[in-house]
N, C-alpha and C positions, 0 to 999 in steps of 0.2 A: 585161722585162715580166712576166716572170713572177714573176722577184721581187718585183715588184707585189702580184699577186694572191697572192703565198703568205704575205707577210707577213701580214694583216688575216686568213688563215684560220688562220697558225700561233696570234697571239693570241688568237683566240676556241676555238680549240682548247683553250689553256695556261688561258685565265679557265675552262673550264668543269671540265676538272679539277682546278684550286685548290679550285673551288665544291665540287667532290664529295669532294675531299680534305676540308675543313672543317669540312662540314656531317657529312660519316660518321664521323671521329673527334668532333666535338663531342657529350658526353654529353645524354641527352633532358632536358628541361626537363620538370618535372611541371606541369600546370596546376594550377593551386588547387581545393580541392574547393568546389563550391556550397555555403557554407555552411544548414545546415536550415532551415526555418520554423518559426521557435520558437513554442508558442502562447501568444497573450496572453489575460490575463483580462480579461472584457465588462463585467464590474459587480464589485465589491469590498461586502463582510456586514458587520457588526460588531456583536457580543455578539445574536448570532441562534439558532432554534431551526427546528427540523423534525423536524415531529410525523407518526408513524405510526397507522395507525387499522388496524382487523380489520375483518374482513367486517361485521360488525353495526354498525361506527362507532366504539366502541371506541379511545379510544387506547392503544396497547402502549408505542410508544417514544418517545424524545426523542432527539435530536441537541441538542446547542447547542455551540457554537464561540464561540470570545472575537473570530476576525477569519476570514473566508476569503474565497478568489476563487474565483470561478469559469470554467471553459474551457469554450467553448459547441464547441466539436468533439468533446473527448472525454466533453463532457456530465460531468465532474468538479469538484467540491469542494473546493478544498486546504485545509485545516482548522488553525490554530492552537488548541493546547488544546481538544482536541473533550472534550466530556464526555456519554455515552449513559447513558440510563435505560429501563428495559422491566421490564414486570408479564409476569408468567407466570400463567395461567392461576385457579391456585389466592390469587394476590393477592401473592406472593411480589415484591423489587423487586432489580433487578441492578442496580448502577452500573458503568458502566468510565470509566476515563480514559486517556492517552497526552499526551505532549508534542504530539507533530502528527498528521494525519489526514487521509483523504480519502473522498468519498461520491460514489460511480459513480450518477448516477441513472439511468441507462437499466436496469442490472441491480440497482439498489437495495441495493447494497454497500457496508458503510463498513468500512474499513479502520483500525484503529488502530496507529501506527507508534514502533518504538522499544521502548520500558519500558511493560508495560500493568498497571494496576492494575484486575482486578475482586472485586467485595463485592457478596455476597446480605447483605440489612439481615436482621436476627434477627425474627421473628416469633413469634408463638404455637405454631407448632410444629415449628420450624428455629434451631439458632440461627445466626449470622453464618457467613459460610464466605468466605474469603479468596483470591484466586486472582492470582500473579503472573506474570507471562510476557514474550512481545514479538512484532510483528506479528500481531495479532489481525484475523482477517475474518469479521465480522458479515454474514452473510445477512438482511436481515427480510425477504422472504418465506417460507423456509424457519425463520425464528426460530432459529438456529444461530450460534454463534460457533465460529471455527475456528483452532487455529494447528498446525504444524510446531515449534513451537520450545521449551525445555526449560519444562516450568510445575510449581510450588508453589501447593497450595491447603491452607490451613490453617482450622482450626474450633478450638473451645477443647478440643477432645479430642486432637487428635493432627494429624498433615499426611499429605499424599500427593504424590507427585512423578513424573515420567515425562516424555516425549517426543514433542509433538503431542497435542491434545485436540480432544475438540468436544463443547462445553456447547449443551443443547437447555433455553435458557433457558425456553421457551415451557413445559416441563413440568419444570423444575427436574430437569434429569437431566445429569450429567458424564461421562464416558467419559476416559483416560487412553489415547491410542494406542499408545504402545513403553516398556519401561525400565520398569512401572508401579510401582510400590513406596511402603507407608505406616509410618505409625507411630500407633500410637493409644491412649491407656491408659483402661483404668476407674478410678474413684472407688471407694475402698475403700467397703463397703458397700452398692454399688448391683450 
């Protein structure tokens, strides 16, 4: 009789450490991670503009993009081919471009991304000034263009080159942050 009852508790004995044997050498399984929530865009632009104004009404700038979408969470822009335009004060007119781009509207920042091309058009009493760079951040509230990254701005007199800039388009002033370095010649006789 007792071998009875000993069998049935030797088994369940033996099954549960098979179980613990198995289960503690068996290595953990990782779970999958939740993949993110990607944000989609609400409405899609195409060949659009947005326009900035000053306190008095005033338009200063122009955005316009060939296509973008937009993400209503991060309140963002994604910009194909953005091309900005902005007057400075004195009547002066900046162009920039980038391949791509984006426009924070909560903080009113466009971003130009990649290769940036900007040009002051030549006026009566400036002439053209050339600026090349990459990742460019436009403040309009502050009227500032800002980058970190290596820039050439050229005029028909000579170039200047450095390390981080911040052009205060709003009053046609450049600054060169690191590295500054130009070259510039006169014309004999002047």
């Amino acid at each position: 009789m007792a071998q009875r009852i000993l069998f049935p508790i030797a088994v369940v004995v033996l099954t549960i450490l098979v179980g613990i044997f198995l289960t503690h050498d068996a290595p953990e399984e990782e779970l999958p991670a939740e993949p993110e929530e990607v944000e989609r865009a609400d409405y899609f632009l195409a060949e659009f503009a947005i326009h900035h104004h000053d306190e008095q009404g005033k338009m200063r700038s122009i955005l316009r993009g060939k296509q973008g979408e937009h993400f209503p969470v991060s309140q963002t822009i994604q910009i194909d081919q953005p091309h900005w335009q902005a007057e400075s004060t004195d009547g002066s007119i900046w162009l920039a471009n980038s391949p791509f781009g984006s426009f924070k509207r909560d903080t009113q920042v466009i971003i130009l991304h990649e290769d940036v091309d900007i040009r002051r058009q030549a006026d009566e009493q400036r002439p053209p000034l050339d600026i090349v760079t990459r990742e460019l951040f436009i403040n309009i509230d502050n009227h500032q263009a800002m980058t970190e990254e290596r820039v050439v701005a050229t005029d028909p007199w000579g170039s200047a080159e450095g390390i981080g800039m911040t052009l205060d388009y709003y009053r046609d002033r450049l600054q060169l942050h690191n590295q500054a370095k130009g070259r510039y010649e006169t014309k004999q006789g002047e």
